[in-house]
C-alpha positions in Angstrom: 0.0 0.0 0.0 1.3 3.5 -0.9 1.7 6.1 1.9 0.6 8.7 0.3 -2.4 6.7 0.6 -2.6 7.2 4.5 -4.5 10.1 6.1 -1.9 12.7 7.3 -1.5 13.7 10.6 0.3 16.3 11.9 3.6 15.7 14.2 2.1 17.8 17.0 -1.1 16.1 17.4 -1.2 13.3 20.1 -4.3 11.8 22.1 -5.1 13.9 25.5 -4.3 10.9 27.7 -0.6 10.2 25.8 -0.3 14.1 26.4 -0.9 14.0 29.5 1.5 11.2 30.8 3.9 13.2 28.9 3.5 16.5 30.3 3.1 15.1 33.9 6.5 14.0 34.4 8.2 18.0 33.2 8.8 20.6 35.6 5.7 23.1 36.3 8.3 26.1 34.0 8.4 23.6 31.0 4.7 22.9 31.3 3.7 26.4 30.9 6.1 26.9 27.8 4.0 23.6 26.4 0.7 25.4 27.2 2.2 28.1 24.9 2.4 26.0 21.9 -1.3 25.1 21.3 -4.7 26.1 22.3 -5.5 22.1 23.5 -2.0 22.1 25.7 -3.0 25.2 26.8 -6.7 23.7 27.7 -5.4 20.6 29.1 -2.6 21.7 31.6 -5.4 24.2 33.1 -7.8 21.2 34.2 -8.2 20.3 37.8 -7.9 16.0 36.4 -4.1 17.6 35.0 -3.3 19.6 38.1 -4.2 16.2 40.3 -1.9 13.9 38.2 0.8 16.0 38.0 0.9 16.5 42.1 0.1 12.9 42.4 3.3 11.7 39.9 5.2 14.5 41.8 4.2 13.0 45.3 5.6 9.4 43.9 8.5 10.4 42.2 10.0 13.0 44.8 12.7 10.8 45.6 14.6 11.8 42.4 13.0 15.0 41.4 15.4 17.9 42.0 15.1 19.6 45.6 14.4 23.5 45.4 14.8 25.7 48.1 12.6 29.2 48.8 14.1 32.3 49.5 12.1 34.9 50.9 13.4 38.6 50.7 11.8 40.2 53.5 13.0 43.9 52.2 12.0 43.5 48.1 9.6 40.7 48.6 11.8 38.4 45.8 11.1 34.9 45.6 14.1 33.5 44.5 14.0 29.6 44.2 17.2 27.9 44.0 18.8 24.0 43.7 18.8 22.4 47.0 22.2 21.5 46.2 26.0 22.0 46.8 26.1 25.2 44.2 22.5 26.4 45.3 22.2 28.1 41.8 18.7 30.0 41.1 16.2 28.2 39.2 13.6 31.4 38.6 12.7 34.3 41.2 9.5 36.4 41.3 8.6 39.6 43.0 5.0 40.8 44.5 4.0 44.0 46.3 2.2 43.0 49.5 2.4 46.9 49.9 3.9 46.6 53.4 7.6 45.0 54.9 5.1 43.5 58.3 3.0 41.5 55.8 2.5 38.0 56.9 4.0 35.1 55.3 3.7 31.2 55.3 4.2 28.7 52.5 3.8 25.2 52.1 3.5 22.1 49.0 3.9 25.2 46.3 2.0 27.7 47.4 2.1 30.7 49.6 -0.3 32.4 51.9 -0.2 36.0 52.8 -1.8 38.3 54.8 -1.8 42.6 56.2 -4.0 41.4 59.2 -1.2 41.5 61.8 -0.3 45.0 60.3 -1.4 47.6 62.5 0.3 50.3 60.3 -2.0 49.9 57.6 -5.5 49.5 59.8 -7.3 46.0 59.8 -7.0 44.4 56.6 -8.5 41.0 56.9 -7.9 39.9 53.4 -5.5 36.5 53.1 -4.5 35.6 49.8 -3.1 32.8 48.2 -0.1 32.8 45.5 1.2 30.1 43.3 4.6 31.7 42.2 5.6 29.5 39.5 2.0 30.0 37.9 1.9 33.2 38.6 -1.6 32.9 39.9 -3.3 34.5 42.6 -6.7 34.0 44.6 -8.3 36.0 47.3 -10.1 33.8 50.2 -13.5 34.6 50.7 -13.2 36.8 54.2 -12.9 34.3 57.5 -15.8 34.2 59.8 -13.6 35.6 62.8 -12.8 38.8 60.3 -15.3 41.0 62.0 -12.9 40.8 65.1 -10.6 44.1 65.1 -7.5 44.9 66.8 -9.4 46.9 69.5 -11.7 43.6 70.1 -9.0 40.9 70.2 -6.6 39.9 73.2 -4.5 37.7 70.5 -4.7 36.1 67.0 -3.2 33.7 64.8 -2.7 32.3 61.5 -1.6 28.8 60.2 -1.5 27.3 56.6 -0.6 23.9 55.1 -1.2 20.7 52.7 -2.8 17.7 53.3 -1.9 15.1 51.6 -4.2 12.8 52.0 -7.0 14.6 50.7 -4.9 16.7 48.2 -6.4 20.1 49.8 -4.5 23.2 51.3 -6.0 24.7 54.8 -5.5 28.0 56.2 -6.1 28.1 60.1 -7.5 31.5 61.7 -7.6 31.6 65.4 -8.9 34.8 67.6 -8.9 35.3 71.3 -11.5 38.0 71.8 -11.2 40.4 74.5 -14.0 39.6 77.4 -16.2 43.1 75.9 -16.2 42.1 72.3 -18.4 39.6 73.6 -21.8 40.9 75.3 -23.2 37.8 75.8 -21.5 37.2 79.1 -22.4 38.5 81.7 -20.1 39.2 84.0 -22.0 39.5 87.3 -23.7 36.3 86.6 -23.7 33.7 89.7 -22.0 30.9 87.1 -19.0 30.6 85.2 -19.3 32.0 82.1 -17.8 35.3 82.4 -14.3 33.1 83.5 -15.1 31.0 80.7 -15.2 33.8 77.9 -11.9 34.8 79.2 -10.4 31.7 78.0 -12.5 31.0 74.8 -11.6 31.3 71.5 -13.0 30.9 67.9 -11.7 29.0 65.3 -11.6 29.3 61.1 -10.5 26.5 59.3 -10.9 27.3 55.2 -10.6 24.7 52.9 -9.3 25.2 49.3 -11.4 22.3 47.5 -14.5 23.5 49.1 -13.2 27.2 48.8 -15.1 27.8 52.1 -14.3 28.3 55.9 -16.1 26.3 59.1 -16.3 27.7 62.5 -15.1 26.2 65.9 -15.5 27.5 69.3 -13.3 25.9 72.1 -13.3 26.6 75.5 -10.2 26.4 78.5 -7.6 27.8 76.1 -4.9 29.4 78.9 -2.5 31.3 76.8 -1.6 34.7 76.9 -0.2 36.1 73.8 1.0 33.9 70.4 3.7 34.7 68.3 2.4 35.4 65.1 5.4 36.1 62.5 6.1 32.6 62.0 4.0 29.1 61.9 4.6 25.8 61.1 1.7 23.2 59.5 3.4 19.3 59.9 1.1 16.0 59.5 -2.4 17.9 59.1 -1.4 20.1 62.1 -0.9 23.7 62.9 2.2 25.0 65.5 2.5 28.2 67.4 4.7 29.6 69.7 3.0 30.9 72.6 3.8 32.8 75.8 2.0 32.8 79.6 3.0 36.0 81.4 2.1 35.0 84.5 4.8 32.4 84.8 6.5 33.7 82.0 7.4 30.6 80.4 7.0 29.9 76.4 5.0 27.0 74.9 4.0 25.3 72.0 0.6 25.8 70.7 -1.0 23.2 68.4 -3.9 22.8 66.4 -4.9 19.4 64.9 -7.2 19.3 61.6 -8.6 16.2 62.1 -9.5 16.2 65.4 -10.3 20.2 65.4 -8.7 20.3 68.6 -6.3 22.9 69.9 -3.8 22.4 72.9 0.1 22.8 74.3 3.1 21.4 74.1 5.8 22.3 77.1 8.7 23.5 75.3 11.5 21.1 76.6 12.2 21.1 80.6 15.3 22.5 80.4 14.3 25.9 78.5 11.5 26.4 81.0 14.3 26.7 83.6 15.9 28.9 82.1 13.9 31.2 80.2 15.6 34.4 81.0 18.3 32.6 78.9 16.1 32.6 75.5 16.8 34.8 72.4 15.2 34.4 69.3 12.9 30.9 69.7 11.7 29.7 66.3 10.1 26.5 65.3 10.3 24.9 62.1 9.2 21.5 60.0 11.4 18.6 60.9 10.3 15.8 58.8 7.3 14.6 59.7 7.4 16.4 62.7 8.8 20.2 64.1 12.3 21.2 65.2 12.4 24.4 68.4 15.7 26.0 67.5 17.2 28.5 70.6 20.1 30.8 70.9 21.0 30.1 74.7 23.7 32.6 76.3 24.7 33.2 80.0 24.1 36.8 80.3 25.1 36.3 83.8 28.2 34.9 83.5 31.4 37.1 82.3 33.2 35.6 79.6 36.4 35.3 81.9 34.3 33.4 84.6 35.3 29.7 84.9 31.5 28.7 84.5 31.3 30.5 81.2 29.3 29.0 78.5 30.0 30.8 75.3 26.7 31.1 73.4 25.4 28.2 71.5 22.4 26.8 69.1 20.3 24.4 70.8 18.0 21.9 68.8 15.0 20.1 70.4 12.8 17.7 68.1 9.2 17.2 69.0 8.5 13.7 69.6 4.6 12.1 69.9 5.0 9.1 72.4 1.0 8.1 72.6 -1.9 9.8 71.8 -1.8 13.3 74.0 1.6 13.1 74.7 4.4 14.7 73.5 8.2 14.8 74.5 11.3 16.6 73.4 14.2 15.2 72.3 17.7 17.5 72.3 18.9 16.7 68.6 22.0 19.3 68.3 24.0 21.8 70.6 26.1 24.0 68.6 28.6 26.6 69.8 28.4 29.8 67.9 31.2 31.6 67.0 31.8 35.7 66.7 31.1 35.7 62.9 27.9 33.5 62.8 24.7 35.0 63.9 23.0 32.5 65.6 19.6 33.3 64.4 18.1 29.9 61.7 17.2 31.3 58.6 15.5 28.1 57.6 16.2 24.9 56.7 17.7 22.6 53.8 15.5 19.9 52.8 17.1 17.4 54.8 16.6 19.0 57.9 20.2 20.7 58.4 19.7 24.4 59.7 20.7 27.3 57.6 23.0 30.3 59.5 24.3 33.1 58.2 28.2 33.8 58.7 29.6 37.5 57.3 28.5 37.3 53.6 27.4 33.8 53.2 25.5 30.9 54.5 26.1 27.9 56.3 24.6 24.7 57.3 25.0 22.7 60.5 25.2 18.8 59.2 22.5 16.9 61.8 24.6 13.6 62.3 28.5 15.3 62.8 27.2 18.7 64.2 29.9 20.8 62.1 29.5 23.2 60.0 30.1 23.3 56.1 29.7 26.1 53.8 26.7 26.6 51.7 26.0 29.7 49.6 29.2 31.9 49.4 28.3 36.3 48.2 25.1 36.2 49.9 24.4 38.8 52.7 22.2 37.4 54.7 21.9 40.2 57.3 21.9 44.2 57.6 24.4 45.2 59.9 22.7 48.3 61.0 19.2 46.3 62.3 20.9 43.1 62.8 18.2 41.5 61.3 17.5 39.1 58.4 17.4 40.1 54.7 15.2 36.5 54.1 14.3 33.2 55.5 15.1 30.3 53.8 12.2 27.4 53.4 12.3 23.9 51.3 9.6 24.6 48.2 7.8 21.7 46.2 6.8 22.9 42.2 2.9 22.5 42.1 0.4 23.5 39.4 -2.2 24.3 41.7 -4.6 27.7 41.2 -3.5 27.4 37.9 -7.3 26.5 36.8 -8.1 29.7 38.7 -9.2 32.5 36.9 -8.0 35.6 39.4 -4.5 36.9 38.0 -2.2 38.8 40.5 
């Protein structure tokens, strides 16, 4: 039979399903240029069924898919992503105007969450957003049910967001305290317990990204004080805090499970409670499946010629779930810090090892020897007038998700 005989086809065409086992195994930059080269690419790589396979073969194939890490440049706002990897070269970077420096910040599976609502400067804002930076896509959350709490009518707030894997959604957690007069319903001459109850009750948002709506959750007994809002870690389906008691002034871990909608505390490990006039600079971060409390811990009353001088030093504590409702902490890494090194963790690498910043570069503690190695060499990390951090450092998985969203930053 002649060829000329066959039907011609042309050399771009190919069935949807062949297409898409193709363009599931790129990276999410090479799958946009593809969605440039034809209206049905285009089509296809913007359907929720794509966006699902290609997290899915992401999820399976991690083990051998490069390793990116997210820089964060509090100052410009740049997202530079760069190669988890000994030369740390940049991959792609993207800037966004949040319109203020305070603005906060949490990212996790690909996508970041921001918010103005801790950002008194700028009055209460209680938009949160979120932003897929690879995409280029942007969504606006419906408002929280706990927005119509103002500064002037809350005693604390917090915000949380994360993946879950399981069900392939993304969760943003929104927790007020409101002050005992925001709330009329209590009366506080009443011969029961309510009024003492409304002092230690608080509401709950949880909003969910596949349902693109929020549930609300009221939970009484909550004794905290005040909870650190710049920074919050989402591990396993569950949202951590750090959190303060004034009354005994000692620091805690706040915690807030998904599944369970519960929220309690963690002790922060023995040892730190003893010494809490000690503490500079507490953070929490992921740790695998579980969250790392980094502390800078110096003797400030101890002179450095004293014979019981401890020179200052990095301590590592690794949250450890024994049983069901308990928790215990187990000391992973004590570090001395030299003159040049600022002791403050910019983040971490992907397996875990913390991230410093010495003079004008970075360096990473290795978790099994405990030394130090160089990591990113020309990078200031901090200014030397504020003695704070340019960025924080956080490990970032490629996802196409808002992608089939139709809001554009």
């Amino acid at each position: 039979m002649s060829l000329s005989k066959h039907k011609y086809i042309p050399s771009h065409y190919f069935p949807e399903q062949l297409m898409s086992e193709i363009l599931k195994r790129l990276p999410v930059k090479d799958i946009l240029s593809c969605g440039a080269v034809q209206k049905s690419w285009y089509s296809l790589i913007r359907t929720p069924l794509f966006i699902s396979l290609h997290s899915n073969y992401q999820k399976l194939t991690s083990h051998i898919n490069p390793k990116y890490l997210l820089f964060h440049n509090f100052d410009t706002h740049e997202l530079t992503l760069r190669f988890d990897d000994p030369q740390c070269e940049e991959y792609c970077n993207h800037a966004f105007d949040l319109g203020s420096a305070s603005a906060w910040y949490a990212q996790s599976n690909g996508l970041i969450c921001l918010s103005l609502m801790f950002d008194s400067e700028h009055h209460y804002n209680p938009n949160i957003a979120l932003l897929n930076p690879l995409a280029h896509k942007f969504k606006m959350l419906p408002h929280s049910p706990l927005s119509i709490f103002t500064f002037l009518e809350t005693e604390w707030k917090a915000l949380a967001f994360g993946f879950l894997p399981e069900v392939n959604d993304y969760v943003v957690v929104h927790i007020v305290k409101p002050k005992s007069t925001a709330a009329p319903y209590f009366d506080p001459y009443s011969p029961d317990d309510s009024y003492e109850q409304a002092l230690h009750t608080v509401e709950i948002g949880v909003y969910s990204l596949n349902s693109n709506s929020w549930k609300k959750i009221c939970q009484d007994k909550v004794f905290v004080d005040f909870m650190s809002t710049n920074r919050s870690v989402f591990v396993n389906g569950t949202a951590f805090w750090v959190g303060f008691n004034t009354d005994v002034s000692y620091q805690l871990v706040m915690y807030f499970d998904t599944k369970t909608n519960i929220l309690g505390k963690i002790k922060v490990p023995n040892w730190i409670a003893l010494h809490e006039r000690q503490l500079c600079n507490p953070l929490i971060l992921p740790f695998g499946q579980s969250i790392a409390y980094f502390v800078e811990v110096e003797d400030f009353d101890a002179e450095e010629d004293d014979e019981d001088y401890k020179s200052p030093h990095l301590d590592i504590w690794v949250l450890k779930d024994d049983m069901i409702d308990e928790f215990s902490w187990e000391k992973k890494m004590s570090v001395s810090i030299s003159e040049d090194v600022w002791a403050q963790v910019l983040g971490v690498r992907n397996n875990g090892d913390p991230i410093l910043g010495k003079l004008n570069s970075l360096i990473t503690y290795d978790l099994d020897t405990h030394e130090p190695n160089d990591f990113v060499d020309r990078l200031t990390p901090y200014s030397y007038d504020e003695d704070t951090p340019f960025f924080f450092i956080s490990p970032f998985v490629e996802t196409l998700r808002l992608l089939d969203t139709d809001r554009h930053n």
